[in-house]
C-alpha positions as CSV (number, residue, x, y, z in Angstrom):
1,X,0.0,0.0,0.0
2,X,1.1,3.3,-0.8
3,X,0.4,6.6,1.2
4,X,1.4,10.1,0.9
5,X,1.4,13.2,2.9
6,X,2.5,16.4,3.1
7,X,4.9,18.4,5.8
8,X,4.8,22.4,6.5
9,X,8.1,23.6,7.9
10,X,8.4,26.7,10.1
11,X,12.2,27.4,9.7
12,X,15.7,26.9,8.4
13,X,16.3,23.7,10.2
14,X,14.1,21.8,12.7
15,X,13.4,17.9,12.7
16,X,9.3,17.4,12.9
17,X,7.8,14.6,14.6
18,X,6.0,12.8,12.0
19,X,5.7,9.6,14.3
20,X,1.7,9.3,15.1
21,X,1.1,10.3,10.9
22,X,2.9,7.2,9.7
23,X,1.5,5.2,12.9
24,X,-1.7,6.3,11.5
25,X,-1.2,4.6,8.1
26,X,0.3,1.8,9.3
27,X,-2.6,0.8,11.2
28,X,-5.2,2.3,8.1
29,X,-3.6,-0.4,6.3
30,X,-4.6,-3.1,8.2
31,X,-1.0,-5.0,8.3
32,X,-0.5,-6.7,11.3
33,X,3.6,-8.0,10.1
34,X,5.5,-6.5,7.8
35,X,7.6,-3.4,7.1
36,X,7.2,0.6,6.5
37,X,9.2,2.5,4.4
38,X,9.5,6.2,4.8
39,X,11.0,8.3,2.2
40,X,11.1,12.1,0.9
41,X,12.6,12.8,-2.5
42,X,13.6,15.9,-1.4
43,X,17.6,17.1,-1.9
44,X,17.4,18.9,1.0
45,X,15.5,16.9,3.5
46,X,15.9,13.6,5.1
47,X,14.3,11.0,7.5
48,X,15.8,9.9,10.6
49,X,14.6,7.7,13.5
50,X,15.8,8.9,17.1
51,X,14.9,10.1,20.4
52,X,11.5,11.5,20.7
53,X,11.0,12.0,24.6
54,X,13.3,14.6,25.1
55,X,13.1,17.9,22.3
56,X,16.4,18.4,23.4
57,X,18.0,15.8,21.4
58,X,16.6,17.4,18.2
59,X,18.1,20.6,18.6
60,X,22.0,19.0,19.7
61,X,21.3,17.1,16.7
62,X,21.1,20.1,14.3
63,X,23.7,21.9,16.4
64,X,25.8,18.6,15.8
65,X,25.5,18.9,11.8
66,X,25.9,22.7,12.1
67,X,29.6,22.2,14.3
68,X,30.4,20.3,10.5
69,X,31.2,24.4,9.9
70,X,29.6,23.6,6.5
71,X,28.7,27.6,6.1
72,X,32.6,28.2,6.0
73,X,33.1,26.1,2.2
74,X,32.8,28.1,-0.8
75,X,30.8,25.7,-2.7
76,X,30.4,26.2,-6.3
77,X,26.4,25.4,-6.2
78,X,24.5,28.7,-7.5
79,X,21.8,29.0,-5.0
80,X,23.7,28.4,-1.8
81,X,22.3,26.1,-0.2
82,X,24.8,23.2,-0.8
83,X,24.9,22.6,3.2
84,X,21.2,21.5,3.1
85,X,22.0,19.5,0.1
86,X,24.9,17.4,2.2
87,X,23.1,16.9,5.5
88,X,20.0,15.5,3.7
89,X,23.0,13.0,2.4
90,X,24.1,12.5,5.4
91,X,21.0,11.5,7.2
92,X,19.5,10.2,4.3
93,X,16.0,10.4,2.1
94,X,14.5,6.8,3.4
95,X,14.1,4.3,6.9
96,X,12.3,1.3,7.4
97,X,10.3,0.1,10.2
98,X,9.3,-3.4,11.2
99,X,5.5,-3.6,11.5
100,X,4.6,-6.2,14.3
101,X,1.4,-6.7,15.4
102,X,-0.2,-3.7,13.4
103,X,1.8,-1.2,14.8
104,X,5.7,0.2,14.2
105,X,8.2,-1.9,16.1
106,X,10.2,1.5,17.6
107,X,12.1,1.0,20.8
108,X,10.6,3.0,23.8
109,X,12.3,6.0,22.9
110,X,12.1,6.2,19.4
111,X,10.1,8.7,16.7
112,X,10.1,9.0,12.7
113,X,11.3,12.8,12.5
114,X,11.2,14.6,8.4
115,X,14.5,16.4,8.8
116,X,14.3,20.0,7.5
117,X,17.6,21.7,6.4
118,X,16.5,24.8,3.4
119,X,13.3,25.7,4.7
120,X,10.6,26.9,5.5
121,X,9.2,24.5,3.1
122,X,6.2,22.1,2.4
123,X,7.7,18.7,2.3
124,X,5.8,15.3,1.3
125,X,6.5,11.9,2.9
126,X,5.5,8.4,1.0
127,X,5.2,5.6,2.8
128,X,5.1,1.9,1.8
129,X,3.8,-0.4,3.7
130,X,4.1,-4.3,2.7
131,X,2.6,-7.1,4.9
C-alpha cells in the first residue's frame, strides 16, 4: 500500500515529529507484520529515526550537523544552499520500520522525525507499507 502526505516547515532547520502520521497509516492499512518504508525525495531533507521524549536531542542534533562548519566552504552550487544538500545526504531520504502486530516496532524512545535543512518549506512523505 502506498500513502502520501505532506509536511509544513516553520524554519531553516528543525526535525518534525511525524511519528503518530505514519502510525496512522500503518494501522489504516490493516497490516498486522511487515515493514514501512518512509521516504522524501527531497535534496534537502531527510528522514531519521531517534529520540522522541526529550526535544532536546533534536536541537544537539542540528547543532551537531551545524559544528560540521559547513557555512565556512565556498561551494560552487548557485543557490547556496549546498549545506542542506549534504546533511539531507548524510541523514538520508528513506528508513524502514518493522510492523509487528499492526503497529511500528520502535524502541521505547524512538520517533520518525522529516529532517528540515532549506526551509521553511512544504515537504511530502511516501510511505510503503508491505505485509
Amino acid at each position: 500500500m502506498f500513502y502520501r502526505f505532506t509536511v509544513g516547515t516553520r524554519a531553516t532547520e528543525e526535525l518534525v515529529d511525524i511519528t503518530d502520521k505514519v502510525s496512522h497509516f500503518v494501522r489504516e492499512s490493516l497490516v498486522q507484520n511487515g515493514m514501512c518504508v518512509i521516504y522524501t525525495p527531497h535534496t534537502t531533507a531527510a528522514v531519521t529515526i531517534n529520540e522522541n521524549a526529550d526535544p532536546s536531542v533534536r536541537r544537539d542534533i542540528l547543532k551537531g550537523l551545524d559544528a560540521l562548519n559547513l557555512s565556512k566552504v565556498r561551494f560552487e552550487h548557485g543557490e547556496g544552499n549546498s549545506p542542506a544538500h549534504i546533511k539531507s545526504s548524510l541523514i538520508g531520504c528513506s528508513e524502514t520500520v518493522i510492523i509487528r502486530d499492526g503497529r511500528l516496532a520502535l524502541g521505547t524512545w524512538q520517533g520518525i522525525f522529516l529532517c528540515e535543512f532549506d526551509g521553511p518549506r512544504t515537504r511530502e512523505v511516501s510511505l510503503t507499507i508491505m505485509g
